[in-house]
C-alpha positions in Angstrom: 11.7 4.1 25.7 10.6 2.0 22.7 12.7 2.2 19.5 10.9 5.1 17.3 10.5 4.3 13.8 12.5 7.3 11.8 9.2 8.3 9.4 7.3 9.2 12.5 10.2 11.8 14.0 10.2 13.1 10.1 6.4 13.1 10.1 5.8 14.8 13.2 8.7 17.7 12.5 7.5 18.2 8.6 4.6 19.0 10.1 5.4 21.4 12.7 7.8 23.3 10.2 10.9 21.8 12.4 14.1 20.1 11.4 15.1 17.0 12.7 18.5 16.1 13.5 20.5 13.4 12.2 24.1 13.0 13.5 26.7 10.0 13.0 27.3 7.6 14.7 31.4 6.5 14.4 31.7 4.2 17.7 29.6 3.4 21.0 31.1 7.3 22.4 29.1 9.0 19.5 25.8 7.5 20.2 26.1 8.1 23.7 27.2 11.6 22.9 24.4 12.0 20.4 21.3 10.4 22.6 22.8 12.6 25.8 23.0 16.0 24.0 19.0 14.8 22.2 18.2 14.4 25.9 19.6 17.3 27.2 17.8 19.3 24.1 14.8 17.2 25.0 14.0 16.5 21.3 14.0 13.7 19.1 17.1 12.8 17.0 18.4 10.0 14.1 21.4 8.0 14.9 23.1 7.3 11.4 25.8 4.7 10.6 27.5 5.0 7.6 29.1 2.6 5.1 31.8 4.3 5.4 32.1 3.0 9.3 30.7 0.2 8.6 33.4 -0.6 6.6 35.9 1.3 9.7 34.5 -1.6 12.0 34.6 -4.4 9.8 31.0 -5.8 10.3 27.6 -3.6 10.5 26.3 -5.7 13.3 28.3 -4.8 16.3 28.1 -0.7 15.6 24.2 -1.3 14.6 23.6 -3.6 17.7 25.4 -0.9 20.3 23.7 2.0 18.2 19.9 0.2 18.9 20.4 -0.4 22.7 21.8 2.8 23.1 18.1 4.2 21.4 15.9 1.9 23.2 17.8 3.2 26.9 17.2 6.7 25.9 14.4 9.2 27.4 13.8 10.8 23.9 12.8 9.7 21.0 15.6 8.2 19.0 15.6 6.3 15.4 18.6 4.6 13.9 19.4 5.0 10.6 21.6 3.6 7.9 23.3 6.4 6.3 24.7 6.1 2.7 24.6 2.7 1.4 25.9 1.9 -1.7 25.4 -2.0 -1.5 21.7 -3.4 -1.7 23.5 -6.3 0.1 24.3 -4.0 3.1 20.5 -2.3 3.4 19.3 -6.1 3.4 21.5 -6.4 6.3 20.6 -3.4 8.4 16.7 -4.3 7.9 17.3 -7.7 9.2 19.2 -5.7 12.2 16.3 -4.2 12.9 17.2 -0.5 11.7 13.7 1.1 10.7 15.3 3.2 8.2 18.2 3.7 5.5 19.6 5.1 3.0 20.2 3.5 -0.6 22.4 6.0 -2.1 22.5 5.0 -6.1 23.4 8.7 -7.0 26.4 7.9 -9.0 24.7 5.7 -11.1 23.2 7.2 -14.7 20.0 8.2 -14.0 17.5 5.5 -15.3 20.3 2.3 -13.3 19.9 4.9 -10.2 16.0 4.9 -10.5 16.0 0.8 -11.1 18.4 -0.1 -8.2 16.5 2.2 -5.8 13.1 0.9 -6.6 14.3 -3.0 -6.0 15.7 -1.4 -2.4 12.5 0.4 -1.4 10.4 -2.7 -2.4 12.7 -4.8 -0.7 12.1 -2.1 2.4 8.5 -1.5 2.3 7.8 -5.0 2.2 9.3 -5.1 6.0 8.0 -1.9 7.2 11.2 0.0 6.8 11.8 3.6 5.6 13.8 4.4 2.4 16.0 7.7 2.0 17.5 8.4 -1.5 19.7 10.5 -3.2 19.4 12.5 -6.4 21.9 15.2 -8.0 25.2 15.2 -6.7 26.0 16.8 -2.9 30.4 17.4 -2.9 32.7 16.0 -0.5 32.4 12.6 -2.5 31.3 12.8 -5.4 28.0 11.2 -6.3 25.3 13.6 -5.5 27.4 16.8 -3.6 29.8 17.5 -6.3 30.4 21.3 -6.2 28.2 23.2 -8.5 26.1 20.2 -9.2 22.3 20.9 -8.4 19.0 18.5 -8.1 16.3 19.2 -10.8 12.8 19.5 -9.5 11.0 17.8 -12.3 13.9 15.3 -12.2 13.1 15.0 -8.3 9.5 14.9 -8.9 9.9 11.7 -11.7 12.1 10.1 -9.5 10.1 9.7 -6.4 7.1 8.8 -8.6 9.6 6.1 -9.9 11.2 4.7 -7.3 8.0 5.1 -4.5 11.1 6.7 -2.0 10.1 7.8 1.6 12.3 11.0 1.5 14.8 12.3 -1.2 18.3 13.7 -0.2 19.0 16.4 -2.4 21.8 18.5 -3.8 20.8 22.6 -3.3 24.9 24.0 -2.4 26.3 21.7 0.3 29.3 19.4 0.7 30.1 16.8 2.3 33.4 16.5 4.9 33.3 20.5 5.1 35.5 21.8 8.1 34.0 25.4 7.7 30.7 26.5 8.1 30.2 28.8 4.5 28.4 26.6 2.3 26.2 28.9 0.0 22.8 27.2 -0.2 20.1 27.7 -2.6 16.6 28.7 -0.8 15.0 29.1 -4.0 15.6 25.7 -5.2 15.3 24.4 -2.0 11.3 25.8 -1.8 11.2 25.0 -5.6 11.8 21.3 -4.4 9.9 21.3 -1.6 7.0 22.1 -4.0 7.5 19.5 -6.4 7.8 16.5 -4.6 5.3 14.7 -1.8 8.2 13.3 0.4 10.9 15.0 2.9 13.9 16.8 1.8 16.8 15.6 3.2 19.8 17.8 3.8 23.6 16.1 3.4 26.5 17.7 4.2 25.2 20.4 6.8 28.5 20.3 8.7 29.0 23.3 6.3 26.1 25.2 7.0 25.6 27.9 9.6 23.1 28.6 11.8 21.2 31.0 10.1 21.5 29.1 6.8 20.4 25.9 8.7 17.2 27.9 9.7 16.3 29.4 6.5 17.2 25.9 4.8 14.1 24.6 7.5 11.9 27.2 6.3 12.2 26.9 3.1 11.0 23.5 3.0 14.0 20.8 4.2 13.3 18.6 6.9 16.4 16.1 7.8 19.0 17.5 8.4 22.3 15.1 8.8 25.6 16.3 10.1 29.0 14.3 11.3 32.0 16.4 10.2 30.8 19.0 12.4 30.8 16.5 15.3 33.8 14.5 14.8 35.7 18.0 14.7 34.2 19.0 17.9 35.2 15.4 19.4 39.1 16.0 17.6 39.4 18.8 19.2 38.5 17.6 22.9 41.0 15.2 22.4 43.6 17.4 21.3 43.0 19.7 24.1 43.0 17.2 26.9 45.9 15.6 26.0 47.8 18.3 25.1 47.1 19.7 28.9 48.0 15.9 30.7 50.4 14.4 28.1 51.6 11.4 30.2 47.7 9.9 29.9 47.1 6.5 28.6 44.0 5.9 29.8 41.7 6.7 26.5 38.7 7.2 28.5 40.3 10.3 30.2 40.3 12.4 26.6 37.3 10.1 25.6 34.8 11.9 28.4 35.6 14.8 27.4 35.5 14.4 23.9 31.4 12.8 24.2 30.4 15.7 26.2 32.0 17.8 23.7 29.5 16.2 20.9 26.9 16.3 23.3 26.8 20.2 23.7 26.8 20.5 19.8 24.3 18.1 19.3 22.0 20.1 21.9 23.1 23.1 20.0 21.7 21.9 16.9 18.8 20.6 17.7 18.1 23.9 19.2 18.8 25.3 16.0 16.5 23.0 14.2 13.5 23.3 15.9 13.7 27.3 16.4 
């Protein structure tokens, strides 16, 4: 199956009143993991890579390259995605890759710098067909836009996309980032609030710390990507641990690395279950 472009999964969930999952990608076991448990779901899904892993593996390329062909050999609709990037240099990058999406995160920046770095980025995007995410408020876990208590302004929102021409705006409504639990206390009323003041799809970080239920009203109350890795990688983690605490002689990684990816796999299904209930 063809690459799909990430603006026509979001398209085609915003207006069905779904969610669409978007789940990180940390090495080639993740996006198989990911695209087997979308499969299994039979529903679309994002493949994100990170700065943070980009900077893990040294180089964009090699994680980007694996993460395409992994997409175009899948038999569901699968986008990839680069998640959180801090460096204009590094969105340039992933465009050339061939990603059809990304992520310019200038949330840390004062507000009128954050508006001027992310318009240069979407022009740079939309002038080679590629769809821009941005960030406004702060979501916790790492500062910027999820710092505890912090919350996204709908007129604020509403300026900024007008500013900036963005395709979809991560937002900060009650989650954090790297959360282990699953207790984050969301804000539906600012969540619909946003939804209302802005043309473009809300984007939901840090939903490793969101239930189910919360993940469902979060959907109906207008978000629309949902992203989650924390979640995952403790699901892998835990695979791992199990497997080798059972054979503890192994050395042969892919013995605790099977059962790790179909570990990720079943949550990923899970989710995306979740998301389009």
């Amino acid at each position: 199956m063809p690459l799909t472009p990430t603006d026509e999964i979001v398209r085609r969930a915003r207006a069905a009143g779904t969610g669409v999952g978007a789940f990180n990608v940390l090495q080639l076991e993740h996006a198989q993991a990911i695209v087997a448990g979308a499969e299994n779901a039979d529903r679309p899904v994002v493949l994100q890579i990170s700065e943070n892993t980009v900077r893990y593996h040294g180089a964009l390329e090699p994680v980007a390259l694996a993460s395409l062909a992994v997409a175009r050999a899948a038999k569901t609709p699968v986008a990839v995605h680069l998640d959180h990037a801090e460096n204009p240099d590094l969105v340039r990058e992933a465009v050339a890759l061939g990603l059809g999406s990304v992520m310019f995160d200038a949330s840390k920046l004062p507000y009128a710098e954050n508006v001027a770095a992310t318009r240069e980025v979407v022009e740079h995007c939309h002038s080679h067909g590629v769809w821009v995410e941005a960030e406004l408020g702060e979501v916790g876990g790492k500062g910027g836009a999820h710092t505890p208590g912090v919350r996204t302004d709908p007129d604020e929102a509403r300026a900024f996309v007008d500013a900036t021409g963005v395709d979809a705006l991560a937002v900060a409504v009650g989650s954090a980032h790297q959360m282990v639990t699953r207790d984050a206390v969301l804000d539906f009323d600012l969540i619909a609030r946003l939804r209302a003041a802005v043309d473009v799809p809300l984007v939901l970080h840090g939903s490793s710390g969101v239930s189910d239920p919360h993940l469902t009203a979060a959907i109906a109350a207008g978000m629309t990507k949902v992203n989650v890795s924390t979640h995952l990688n403790k699901a892998f983690t835990e695979a791992v641990r199990a497997h080798l605490a059972e054979h503890p002689t192994t050395v042969d990684p892919r013995t605790y690395l099977t059962p790790a990816r179909a570990a990720v796999a079943r949550e990923v299904s899970h989710l995306l279950a979740v998301l389009s209930s």
